[in-house]
C-alpha positions in Angstrom: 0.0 0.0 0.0 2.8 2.4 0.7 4.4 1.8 -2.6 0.8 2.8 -3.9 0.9 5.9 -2.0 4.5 7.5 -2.7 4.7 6.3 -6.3 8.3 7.0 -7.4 8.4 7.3 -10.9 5.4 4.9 -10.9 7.4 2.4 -10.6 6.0 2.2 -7.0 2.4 2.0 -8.9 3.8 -1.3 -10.7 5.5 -2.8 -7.3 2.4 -1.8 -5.3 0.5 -3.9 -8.0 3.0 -7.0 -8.0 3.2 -7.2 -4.1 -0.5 -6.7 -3.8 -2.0 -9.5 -5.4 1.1 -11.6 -4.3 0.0 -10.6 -0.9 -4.0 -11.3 -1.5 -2.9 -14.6 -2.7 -0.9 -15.2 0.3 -3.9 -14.3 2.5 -6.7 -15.8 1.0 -4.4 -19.0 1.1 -3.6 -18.5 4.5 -7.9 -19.5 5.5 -8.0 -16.9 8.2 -4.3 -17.3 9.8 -3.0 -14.0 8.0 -4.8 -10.5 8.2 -4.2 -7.0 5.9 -6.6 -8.2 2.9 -8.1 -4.5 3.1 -4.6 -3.4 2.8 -3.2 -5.6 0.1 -6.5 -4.5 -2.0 -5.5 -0.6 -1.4 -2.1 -1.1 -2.7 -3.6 -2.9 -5.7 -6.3 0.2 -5.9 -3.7 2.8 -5.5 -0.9 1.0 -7.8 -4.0 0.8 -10.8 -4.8 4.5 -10.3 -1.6 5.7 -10.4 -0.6 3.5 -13.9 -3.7 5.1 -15.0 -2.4 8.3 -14.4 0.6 7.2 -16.2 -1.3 6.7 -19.1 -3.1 9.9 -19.3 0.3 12.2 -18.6 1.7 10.1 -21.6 -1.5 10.7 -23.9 -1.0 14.4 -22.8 2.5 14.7 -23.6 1.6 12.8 -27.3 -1.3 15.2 -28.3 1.1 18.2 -26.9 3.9 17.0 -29.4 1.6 16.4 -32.3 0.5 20.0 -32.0 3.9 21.6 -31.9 3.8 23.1 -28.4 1.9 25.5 -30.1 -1.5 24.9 -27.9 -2.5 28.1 -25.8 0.6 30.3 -27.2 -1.5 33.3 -28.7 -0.7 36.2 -27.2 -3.6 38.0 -28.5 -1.4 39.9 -30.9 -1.7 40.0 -34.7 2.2 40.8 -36.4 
């Protein structure tokens, strides 16, 4: 779940996704001996929202290239 939370790079996004459902597994295996399911789902939560995010700043930075970095520069001025 912390990995989920702090991010770094998102590559905390993809360990917080790996070690969650390794953990879920591990606990849902363990029939009742093992707690933190609520946790391990949060990091998996957490580690899907911030790949998501990935995948918008990415899709932001494409349509900003294809336009030439020319999106919002008029400064009202005709030359």
């Amino acid at each position: 779940m912390v990995l989920g939370i702090v991010w770094l790079y998102w590559i905390g996004s993809i360990l917080a996704l790996v070690f969650g459902y390794i953990a879920r597994k591990q606990i849902d295996q363990s029939n009742g001996e093992q707690g933190g399911r609520g946790m391990a789902v949060a990091g998996i939560v957490l580690g899907w929202i911030g790949l998501g995010l990935l995948v918008v700043i990415i899709g932001l930075a494409v349509a900003f290239a294809a336009f030439g970095g020319t999106v919002g520069t008029s400064d009202g001025f005709s030359t």
